[in-house]
C-alpha positions as CSV (number, residue, x, y, z in Angstrom):
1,X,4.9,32.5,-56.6
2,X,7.6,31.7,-53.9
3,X,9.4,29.4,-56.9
4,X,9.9,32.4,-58.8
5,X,11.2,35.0,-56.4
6,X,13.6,32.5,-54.0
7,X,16.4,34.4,-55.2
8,X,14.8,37.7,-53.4
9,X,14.2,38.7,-49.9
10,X,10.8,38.7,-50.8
11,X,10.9,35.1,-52.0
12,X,12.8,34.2,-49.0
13,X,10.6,35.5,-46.9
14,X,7.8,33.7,-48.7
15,X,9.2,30.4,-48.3
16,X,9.9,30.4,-44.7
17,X,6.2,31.5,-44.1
18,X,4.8,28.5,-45.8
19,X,7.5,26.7,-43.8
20,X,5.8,27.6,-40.8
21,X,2.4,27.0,-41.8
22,X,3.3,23.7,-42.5
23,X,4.9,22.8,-39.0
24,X,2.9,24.9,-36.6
25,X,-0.4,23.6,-35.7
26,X,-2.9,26.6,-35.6
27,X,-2.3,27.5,-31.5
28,X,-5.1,28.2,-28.6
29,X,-5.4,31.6,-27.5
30,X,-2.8,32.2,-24.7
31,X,-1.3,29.2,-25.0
32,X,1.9,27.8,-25.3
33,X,2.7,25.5,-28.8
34,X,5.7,23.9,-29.2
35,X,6.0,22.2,-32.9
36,X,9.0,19.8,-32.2
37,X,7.5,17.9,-29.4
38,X,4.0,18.7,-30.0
39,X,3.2,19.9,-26.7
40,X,0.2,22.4,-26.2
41,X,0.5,24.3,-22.6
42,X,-2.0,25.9,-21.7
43,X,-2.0,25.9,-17.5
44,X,-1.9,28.3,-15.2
45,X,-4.9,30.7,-17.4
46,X,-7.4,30.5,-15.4
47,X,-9.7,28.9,-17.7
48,X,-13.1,27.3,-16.6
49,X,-13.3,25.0,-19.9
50,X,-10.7,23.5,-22.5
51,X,-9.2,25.3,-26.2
52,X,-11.9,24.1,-28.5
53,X,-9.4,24.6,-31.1
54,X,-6.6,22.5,-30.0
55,X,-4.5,21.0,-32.6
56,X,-5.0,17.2,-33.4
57,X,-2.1,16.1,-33.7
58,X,-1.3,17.1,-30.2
59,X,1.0,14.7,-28.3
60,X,1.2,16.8,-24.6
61,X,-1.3,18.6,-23.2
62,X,-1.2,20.4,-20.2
63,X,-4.3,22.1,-18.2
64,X,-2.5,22.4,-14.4
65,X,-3.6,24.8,-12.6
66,X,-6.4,25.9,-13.9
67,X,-10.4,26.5,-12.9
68,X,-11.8,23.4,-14.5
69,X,-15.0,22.1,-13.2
70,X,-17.1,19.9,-15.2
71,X,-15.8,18.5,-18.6
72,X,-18.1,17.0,-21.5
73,X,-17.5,13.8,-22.5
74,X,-16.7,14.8,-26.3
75,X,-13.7,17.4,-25.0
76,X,-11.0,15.2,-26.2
77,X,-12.6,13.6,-28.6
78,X,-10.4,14.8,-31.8
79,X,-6.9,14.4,-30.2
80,X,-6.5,10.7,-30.8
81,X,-2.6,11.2,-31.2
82,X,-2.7,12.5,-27.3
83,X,0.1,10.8,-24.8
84,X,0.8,13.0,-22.0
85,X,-2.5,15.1,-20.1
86,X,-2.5,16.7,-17.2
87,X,-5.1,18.4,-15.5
88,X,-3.5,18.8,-12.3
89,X,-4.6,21.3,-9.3
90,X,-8.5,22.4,-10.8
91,X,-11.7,21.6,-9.2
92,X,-12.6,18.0,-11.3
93,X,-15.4,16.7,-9.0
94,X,-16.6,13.8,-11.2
95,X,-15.6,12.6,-14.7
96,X,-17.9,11.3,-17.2
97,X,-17.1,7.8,-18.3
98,X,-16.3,8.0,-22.1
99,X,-13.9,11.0,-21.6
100,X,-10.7,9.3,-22.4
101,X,-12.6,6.9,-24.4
102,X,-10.4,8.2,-27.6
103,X,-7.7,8.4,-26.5
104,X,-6.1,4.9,-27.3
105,X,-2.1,6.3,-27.2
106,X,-2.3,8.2,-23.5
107,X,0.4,6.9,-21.6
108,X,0.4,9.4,-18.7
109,X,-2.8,10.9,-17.0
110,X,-1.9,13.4,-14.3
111,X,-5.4,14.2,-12.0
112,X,-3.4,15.1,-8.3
113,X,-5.0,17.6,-6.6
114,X,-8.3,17.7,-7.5
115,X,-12.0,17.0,-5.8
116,X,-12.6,13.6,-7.6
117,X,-14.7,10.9,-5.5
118,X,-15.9,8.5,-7.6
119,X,-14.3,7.0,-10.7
120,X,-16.5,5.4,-13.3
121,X,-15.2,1.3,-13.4
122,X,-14.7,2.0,-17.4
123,X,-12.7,5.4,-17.4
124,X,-9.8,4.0,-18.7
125,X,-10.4,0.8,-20.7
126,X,-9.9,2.9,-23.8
127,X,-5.9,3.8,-23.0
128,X,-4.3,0.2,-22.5
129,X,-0.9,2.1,-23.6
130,X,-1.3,3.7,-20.0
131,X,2.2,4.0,-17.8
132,X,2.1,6.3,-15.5
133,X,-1.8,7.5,-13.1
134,X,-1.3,10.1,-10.5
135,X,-5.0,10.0,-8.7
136,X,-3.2,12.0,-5.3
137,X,-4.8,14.6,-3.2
138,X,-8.8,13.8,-4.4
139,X,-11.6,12.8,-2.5
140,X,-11.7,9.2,-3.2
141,X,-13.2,6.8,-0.6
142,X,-12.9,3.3,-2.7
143,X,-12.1,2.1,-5.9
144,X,-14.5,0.0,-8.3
145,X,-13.8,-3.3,-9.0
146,X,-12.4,-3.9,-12.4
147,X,-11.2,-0.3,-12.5
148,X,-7.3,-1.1,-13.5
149,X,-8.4,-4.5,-15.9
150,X,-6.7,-4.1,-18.8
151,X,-3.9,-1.9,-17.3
152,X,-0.7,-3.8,-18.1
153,X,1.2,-1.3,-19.0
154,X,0.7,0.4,-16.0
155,X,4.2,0.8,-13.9
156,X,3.3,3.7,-11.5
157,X,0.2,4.8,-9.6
158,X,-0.6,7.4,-6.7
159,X,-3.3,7.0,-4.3
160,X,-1.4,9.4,-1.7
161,X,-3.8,11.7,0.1
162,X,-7.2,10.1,-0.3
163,X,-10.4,9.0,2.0
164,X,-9.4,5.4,1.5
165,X,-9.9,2.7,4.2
166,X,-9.6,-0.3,2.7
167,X,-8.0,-2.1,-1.3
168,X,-9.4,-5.1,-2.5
169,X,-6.7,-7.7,-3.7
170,X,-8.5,-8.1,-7.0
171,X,-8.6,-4.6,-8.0
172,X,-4.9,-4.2,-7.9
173,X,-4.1,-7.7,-9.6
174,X,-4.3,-7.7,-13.3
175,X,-1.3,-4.4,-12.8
176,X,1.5,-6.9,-13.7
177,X,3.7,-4.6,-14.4
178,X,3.3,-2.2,-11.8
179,X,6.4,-0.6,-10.4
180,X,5.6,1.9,-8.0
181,X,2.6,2.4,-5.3
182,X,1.9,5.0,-3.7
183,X,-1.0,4.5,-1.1
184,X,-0.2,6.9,2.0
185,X,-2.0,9.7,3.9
186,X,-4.8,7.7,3.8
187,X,-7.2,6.8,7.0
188,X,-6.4,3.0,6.6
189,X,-8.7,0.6,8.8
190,X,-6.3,-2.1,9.8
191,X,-8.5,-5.5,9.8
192,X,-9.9,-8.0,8.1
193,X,-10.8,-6.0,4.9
194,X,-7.5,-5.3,4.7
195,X,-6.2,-8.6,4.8
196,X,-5.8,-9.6,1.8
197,X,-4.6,-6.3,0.6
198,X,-1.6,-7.5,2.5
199,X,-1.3,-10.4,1.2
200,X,-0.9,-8.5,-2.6
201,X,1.7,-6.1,-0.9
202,X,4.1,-8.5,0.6
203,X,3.8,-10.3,-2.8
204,X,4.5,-7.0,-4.7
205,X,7.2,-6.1,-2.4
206,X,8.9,-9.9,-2.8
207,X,9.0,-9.3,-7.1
208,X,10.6,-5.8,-6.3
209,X,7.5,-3.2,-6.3
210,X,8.4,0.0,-4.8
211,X,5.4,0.7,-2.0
212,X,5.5,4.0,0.3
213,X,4.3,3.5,3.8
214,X,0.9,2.4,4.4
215,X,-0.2,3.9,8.6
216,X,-3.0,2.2,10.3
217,X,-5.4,4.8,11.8
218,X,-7.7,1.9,13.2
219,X,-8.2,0.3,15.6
220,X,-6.5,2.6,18.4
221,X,-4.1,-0.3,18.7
222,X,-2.4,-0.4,15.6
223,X,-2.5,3.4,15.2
224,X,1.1,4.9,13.3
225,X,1.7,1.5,12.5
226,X,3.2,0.0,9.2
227,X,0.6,-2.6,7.4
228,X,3.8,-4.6,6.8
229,X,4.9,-5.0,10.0
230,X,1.6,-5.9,11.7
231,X,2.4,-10.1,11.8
232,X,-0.7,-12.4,10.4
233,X,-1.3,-13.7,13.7
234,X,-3.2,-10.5,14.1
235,X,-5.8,-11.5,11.5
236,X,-6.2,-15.2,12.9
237,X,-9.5,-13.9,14.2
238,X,-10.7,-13.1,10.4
239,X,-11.0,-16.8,10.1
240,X,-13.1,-17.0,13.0
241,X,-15.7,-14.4,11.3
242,X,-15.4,-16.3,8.1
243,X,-16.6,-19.7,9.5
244,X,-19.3,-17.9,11.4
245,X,-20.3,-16.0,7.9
246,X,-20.7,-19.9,6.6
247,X,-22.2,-21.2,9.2
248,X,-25.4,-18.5,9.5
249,X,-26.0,-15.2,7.7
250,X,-25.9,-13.2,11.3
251,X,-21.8,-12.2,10.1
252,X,-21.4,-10.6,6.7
253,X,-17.4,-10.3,6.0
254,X,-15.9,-8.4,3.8
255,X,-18.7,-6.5,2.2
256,X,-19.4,-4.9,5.7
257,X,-17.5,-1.5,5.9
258,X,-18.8,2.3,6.7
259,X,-19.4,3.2,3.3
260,X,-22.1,0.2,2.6
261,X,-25.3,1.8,4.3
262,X,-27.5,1.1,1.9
263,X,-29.1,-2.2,3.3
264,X,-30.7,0.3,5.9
265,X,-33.1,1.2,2.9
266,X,-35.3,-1.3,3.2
267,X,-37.2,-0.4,6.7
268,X,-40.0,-1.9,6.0
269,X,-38.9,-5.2,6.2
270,X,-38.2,-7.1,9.1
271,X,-35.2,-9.3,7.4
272,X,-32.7,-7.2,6.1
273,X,-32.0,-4.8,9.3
274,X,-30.7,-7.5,11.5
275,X,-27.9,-8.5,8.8
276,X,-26.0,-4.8,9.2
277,X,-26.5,-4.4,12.4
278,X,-25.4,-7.8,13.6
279,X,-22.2,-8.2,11.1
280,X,-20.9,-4.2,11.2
281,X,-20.5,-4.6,15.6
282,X,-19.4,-7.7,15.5
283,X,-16.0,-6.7,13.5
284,X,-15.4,-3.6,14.9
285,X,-16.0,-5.5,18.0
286,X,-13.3,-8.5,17.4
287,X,-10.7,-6.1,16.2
288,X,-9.5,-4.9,20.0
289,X,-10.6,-8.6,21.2
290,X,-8.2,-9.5,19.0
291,X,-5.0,-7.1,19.9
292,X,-5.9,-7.9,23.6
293,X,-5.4,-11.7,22.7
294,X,-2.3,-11.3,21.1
295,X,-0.6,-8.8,23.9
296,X,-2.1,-11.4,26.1
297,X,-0.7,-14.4,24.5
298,X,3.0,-12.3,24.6
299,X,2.7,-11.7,28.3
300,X,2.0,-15.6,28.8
301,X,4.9,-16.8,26.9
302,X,7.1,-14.3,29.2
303,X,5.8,-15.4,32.2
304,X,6.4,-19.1,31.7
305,X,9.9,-17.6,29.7
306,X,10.1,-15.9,33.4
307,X,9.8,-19.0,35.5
308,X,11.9,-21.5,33.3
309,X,14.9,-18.8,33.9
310,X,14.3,-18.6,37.4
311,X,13.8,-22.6,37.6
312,X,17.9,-23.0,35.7
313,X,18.6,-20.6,38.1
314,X,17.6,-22.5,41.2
315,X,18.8,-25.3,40.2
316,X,22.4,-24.1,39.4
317,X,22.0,-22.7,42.8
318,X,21.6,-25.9,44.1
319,X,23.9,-27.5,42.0
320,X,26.9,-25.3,43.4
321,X,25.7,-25.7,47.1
322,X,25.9,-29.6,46.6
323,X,29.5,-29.4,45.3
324,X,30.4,-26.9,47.7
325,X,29.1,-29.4,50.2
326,X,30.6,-32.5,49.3
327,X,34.2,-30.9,49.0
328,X,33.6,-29.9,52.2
329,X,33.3,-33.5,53.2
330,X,36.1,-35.0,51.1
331,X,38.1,-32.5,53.3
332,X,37.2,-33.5,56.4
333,X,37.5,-37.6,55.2
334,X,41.4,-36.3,54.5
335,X,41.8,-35.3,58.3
336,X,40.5,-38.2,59.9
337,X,42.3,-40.6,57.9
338,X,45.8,-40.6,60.0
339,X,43.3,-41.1,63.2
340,X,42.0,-44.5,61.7
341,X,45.5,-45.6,60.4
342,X,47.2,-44.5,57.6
343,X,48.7,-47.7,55.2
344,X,51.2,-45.3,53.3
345,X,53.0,-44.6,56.5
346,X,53.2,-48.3,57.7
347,X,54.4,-48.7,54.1
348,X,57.3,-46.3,54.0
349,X,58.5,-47.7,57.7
350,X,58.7,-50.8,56.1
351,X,61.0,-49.8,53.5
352,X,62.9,-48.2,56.2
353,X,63.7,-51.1,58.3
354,X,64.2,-53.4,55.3
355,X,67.3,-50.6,54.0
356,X,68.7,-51.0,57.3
357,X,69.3,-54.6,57.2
C-alpha cells in the first residue's frame, strides 16, 4: 500500500508511520522513551511497582524517585539488553537475590537513598560487566563476605551514609580495578576489626585509588580522626589479643563485634555464654588501655627528650665557666711575670750594651 502512493501525501504519510513503528519500542504509560539511546524514564510518577510493559530492548532505565517498596524477583527478567538502572530515592527495604540475575550487560546500578539493610552475598554475580555501584544513604550495617567476587570491572563504589562499623579486607579484594571509594558518614569503630581494613586502604591509596575520608567515632580517643593517619603502633595491642585467642578460647578476635549476638542463644548451656562475654569486654576494654599506652609512651620519650636538653645545657654551662675561668688565670700568670723576672728584658739590655761598644 505505502509502495504505491509514495508519490502522495497520503503515501508519505504512510511511510513515516511505519518508520516509527519500527524504531519506537511500544512506551509505558507516563513515561519517558527515547529511541536513539534507548532510555525508558519513568521517575518521579509516583509509582509503587515497575511498567510491566517495558520494552526489551531497553538499555537505560530510570525509576528515581519513586514509591517502590518490594520488587519480585522476575521484574527485570525480559530486559536482558539493560545497562544503566537506577532506582534511586524509593523505599527498597530488602532485595530478593535473583533480581539482577538477568541482567548480564548492567554496568551501572544506582540504589542511594533508599532503606536497604541487608544484601543477599549473590545479588550481583549475574552482572560481571558491572562499573559503577552507588549503595549511599541505606541502612546497611555489614557487608557479606564474597559480596563483590567476581566484580572486576568494578571502578567506583559508594558506601557513604551507612550503619557501618567495620570492612573486612577480603570482601573488598577481588575489586582490582576499583577506582573510587567512598566509605564516609559512617559510625566507624576504630580497632582491631578494622585493622586490616587499613591495611587494604593504604595499599589502595599507594596504586592510586581515590578514598574519601574515613572518621573514627570509637573509641572516644580517636574520635574525628582520619583511619589513615592513626600510626600502627595503635594496633600493636591486636597482636596481644591474637596470641591470647591461640593460646585459650577465653578471646575471640575478629568475629566479636555488636552485631554478632547470636551466641547468647544457647542459654541452656553452660559453655557457650562465657565465650561472648569474656572476648566482647576484653576488646572494648584494651582499646583505651591501648591509647593510654601510647600517650604514655609519648610523654616518656619527652621527658628523657627533656632532661638530655637540659643535661647539654648544663654542661655548656659549665664548659663556658671553665674557660671563662682559666682566662682569668692566664691573665693574672701575665702580671706576675715582670715580678719573678722577665728574660725578654734582660735580653733587649743586652743588645743595648753590646751596640754601644
Amino acid at each position: 500500500g505505502c509502495s504505491a502512493g509514495r508519490h502522495f501525501p497520503g503515501g508519505i504519510a504512510c511511510w513515516i508511520s511505519l518508520y516509527a513503528a519500527e524504531t519506537l519500542p511500544t512506551c509505558p504509560f507516563s513515561c519517558k522513551c527515547d529511541s536513539r539511546s534507548l532510555e525508558v524514564d519513568c521517575s518521579g510518577l509516583g509509582l509503587s511497582s515497575v511498567p510491566p510493559d517495558v520494552p526489551a530492548a531497553t538499555r537505560t532505565l530510570l525509576l528515581l524517585n519513586n514509591k517502590l517498596n518490594v520488587l519480585p524477583s522476575w521484574v527485570f527478567s525480559n530486559l536482558s539488553s539493560l545497562q544503566r538502572l537506577d532506582l534511586s530515592n524509593n523505599f527498597l527495604d530488602q532485595l530478593p537475590q535473583a533480581i539482577f540475575g538477568d541482567l548480564a550487560n548492567l554496568t551501572e546500578l544506582q540504589l542511594r537513598n533508599n532503606s536497604i539493610r541487608t544484601l543477599d552475598r549473590d545479588l550481583l554475580q549475574h552482572a560481571p560487566l558491572l562499573r559503577h555501584l552507588d549503595l549511599s544513604i541505606n541502612g546497611l550495617a555489614q557487608l557479606p563476605p564474597g559480596f563483590f567476587d567476581g566484580l572486576l570491572a568494578l571502578r567506583s563504589l559508594s558506601l557513604r551514609s551507612n550503619r557501618l562499623q567495620n570492612l573486612d579486607r577480603v570482601t573488598f579484594e577481588p575489586l582490582v580495578s576499583l577506582q573510587l571509594l567512598q566509605v564516609g558518614d559512617n559510625p566507624w569503630e576504630c580497632d582491631c576489626n578494622l585493622r586490616d581494613f587499613k591495611h587494604w586502604m593504604e595499599w589502595f591509596s599507594y596504586r592510586g585509588g581515590r578514598l574519601d575520608q574515613l572518621a573514627c567515632t570509637m573509641p572516644k580517643e580517636l574520635r574525628g580522626k582520619d583511619m589513615r593517619m592513626v600510626p600502627m603502633e595503635m594496633f600493636n595491642y591486636c597482636s596481644q589479643l591474637e596470641e591470647s585467642s591461640s593460646a585459650g578460647l577465653e578471646v575471640s578476635g575478629p568475629p566479636c563485634t555488636k552485631a554478632s549476638l547470636e551466641p547468647v542463644k544457647p542459654k541452656p548451656g553452660a559453655e557457650p555464654e562465657p565465650e561472648p562475654s569474656t572476648a566482647c569486654p576484653q576488646k572494648q576494654r584494651y582499646r583505651p588501655v591501648s591509647v593510654r599506652r601510647a600517650i604514655g609512651t609519648v610523654i616518656i620519650a619527652g621527658v628523657v627528650c627533656g632532661i638530655v636538653c637540659i643535661m647539654m645545657v648544663v654542661a655548656a654551662a659549665y664548659g663556658c665557666i671553665y674557660a671563662s675561668l682559666m682566662a682569668k688565670y692566664h691573665r693574672e700568670l701575665k702580671k706576675r711575670q715582670p715580678l719573678m723576672g722577665d728574660p725578654e728584658g734582660e735580653h733587649e739590655e743586652q743588645k743595648q750594651i753590646s751596640s754601644v761598644a
